[in-house]
MIMARLUM-485521 format. One record per atom (N, C-alpha, C, O): residue in one letter; x, y, z. Coordinates in steps of 0.001 Angstrom, whole numbers, padded with zeros to 6 digits, always signed. Example, Ala and Ser with C-alpha at 12.3 -4.5 7.8 and 13.67 -1.06 7.14 Angstrom:
2
A+013190-005690+007800A+012300-004500+007800A+013200-003300+007800A+014236-003319+008465S+012850-002250+007080S+013670-001060+007140S+012900+000030+007870S+013409+001138+008039
This chain:
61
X-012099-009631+030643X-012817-009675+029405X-012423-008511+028485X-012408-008693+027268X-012060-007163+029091X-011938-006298+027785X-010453-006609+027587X-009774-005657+027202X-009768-007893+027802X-007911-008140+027190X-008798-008645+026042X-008417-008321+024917X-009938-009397+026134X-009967-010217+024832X-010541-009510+023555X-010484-009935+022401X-011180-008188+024061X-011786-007573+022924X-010947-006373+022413X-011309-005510+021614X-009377-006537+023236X-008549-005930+022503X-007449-006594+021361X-006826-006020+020467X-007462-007540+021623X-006760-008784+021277X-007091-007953+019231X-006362-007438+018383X-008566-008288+019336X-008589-008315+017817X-008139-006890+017101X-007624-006925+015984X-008376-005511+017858X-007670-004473+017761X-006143-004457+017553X-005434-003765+016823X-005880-005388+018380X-004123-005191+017883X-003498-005757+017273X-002400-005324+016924X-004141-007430+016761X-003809-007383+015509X-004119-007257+014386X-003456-007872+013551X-005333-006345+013912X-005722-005358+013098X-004162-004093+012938X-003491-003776+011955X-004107-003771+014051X-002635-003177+014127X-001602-003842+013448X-000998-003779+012377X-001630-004516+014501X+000009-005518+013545X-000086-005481+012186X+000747-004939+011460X-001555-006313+011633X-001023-006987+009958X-001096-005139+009114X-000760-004942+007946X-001567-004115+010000X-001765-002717+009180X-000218-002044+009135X+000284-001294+008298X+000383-002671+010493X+002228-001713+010395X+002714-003185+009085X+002689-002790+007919X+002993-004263+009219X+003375-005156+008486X+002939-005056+007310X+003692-005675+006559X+001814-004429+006588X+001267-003993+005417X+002188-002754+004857X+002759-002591+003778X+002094-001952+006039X+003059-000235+005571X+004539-000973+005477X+005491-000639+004771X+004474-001687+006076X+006084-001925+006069X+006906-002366+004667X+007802-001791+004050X+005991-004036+004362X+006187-004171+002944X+005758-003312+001682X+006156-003550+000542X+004901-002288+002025X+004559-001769+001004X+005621-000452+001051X+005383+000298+000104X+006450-000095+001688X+007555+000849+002070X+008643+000638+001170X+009237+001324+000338X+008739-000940+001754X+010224-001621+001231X+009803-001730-000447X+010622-001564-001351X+008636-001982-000613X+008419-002408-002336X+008592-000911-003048X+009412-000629-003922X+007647-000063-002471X+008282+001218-003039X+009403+001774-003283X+009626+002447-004290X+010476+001462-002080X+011702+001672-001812X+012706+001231-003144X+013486+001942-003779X+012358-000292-003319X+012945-001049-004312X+012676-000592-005586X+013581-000551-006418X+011205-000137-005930X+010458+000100-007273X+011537+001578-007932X+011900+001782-009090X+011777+002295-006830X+012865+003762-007015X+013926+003380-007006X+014579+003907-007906X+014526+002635-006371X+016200+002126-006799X+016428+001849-007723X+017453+002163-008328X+015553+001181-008112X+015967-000262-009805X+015691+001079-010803X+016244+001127-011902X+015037+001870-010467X+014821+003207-011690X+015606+004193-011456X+015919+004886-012424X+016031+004463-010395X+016970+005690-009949X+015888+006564-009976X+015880+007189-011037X+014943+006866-009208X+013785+007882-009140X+013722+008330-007385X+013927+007645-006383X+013455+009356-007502X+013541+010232-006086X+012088+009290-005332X+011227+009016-006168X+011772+008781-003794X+011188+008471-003550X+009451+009072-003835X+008449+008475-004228X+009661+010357-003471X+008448+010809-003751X+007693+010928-005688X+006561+011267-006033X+008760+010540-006458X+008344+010539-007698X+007978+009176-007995X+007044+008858-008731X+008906+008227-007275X+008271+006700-007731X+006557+006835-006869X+005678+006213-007466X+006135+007530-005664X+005264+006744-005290X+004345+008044-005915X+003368+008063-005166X+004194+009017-006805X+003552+009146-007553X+002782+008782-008705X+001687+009102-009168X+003801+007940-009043X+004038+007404-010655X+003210+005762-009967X+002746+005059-010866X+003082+005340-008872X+003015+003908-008773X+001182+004746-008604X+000360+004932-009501X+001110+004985-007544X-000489+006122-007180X-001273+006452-008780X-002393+006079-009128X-000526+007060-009372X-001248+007401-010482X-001510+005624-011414X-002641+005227-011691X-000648+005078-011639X-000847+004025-012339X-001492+003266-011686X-002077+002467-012417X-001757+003053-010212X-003007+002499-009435X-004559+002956-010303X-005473+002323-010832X-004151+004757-010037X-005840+004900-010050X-006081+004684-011750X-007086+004146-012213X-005160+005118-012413X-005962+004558-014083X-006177+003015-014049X-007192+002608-014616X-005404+002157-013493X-005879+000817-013678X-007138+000461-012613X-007360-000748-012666X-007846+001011-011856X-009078+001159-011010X-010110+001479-012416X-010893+000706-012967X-009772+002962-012761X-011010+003865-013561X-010865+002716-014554X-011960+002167-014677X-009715+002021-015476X-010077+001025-016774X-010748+000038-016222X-011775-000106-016886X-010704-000804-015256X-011886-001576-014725X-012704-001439-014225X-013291-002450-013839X-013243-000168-013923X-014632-000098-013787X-015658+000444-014696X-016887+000476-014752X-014191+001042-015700X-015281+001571-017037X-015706-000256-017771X-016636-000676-018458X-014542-000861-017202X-014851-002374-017986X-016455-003111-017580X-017346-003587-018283X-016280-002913-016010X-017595-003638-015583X-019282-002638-015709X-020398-003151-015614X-019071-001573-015873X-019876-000678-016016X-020716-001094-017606X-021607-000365-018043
């Protein structure tokens, strides 16, 4: 019985590495096509996340 109540633990795992993974490769791509150092594209993507968060919640507010 505790194989089965690990079962859902690991693939909570799986789809979380398969999440980092594509979201790696998209970053990866987002800095090539610009010629930007990795750590500057995933600044620039982070920051343009959180202003488009704060404009929709100043929207629903």
């Amino acid at each position: 019985m505790s194989e089965r109540r690990a079962l859902p633990h690991l693939d909570r795992v799986r789809v979380e590495v398969r999440l980092e993974s594509e979201l790696a490769e998209r970053l990866y791509d987002f800095a090539s096509e610009r010629r930007m150092r990795l750590s500057d594209a995933a600044a620039r993507v982070i920051e343009t996340g959180l202003n488009t968060i704060e404009s929709e919640g100043a929207r629903t507010e």
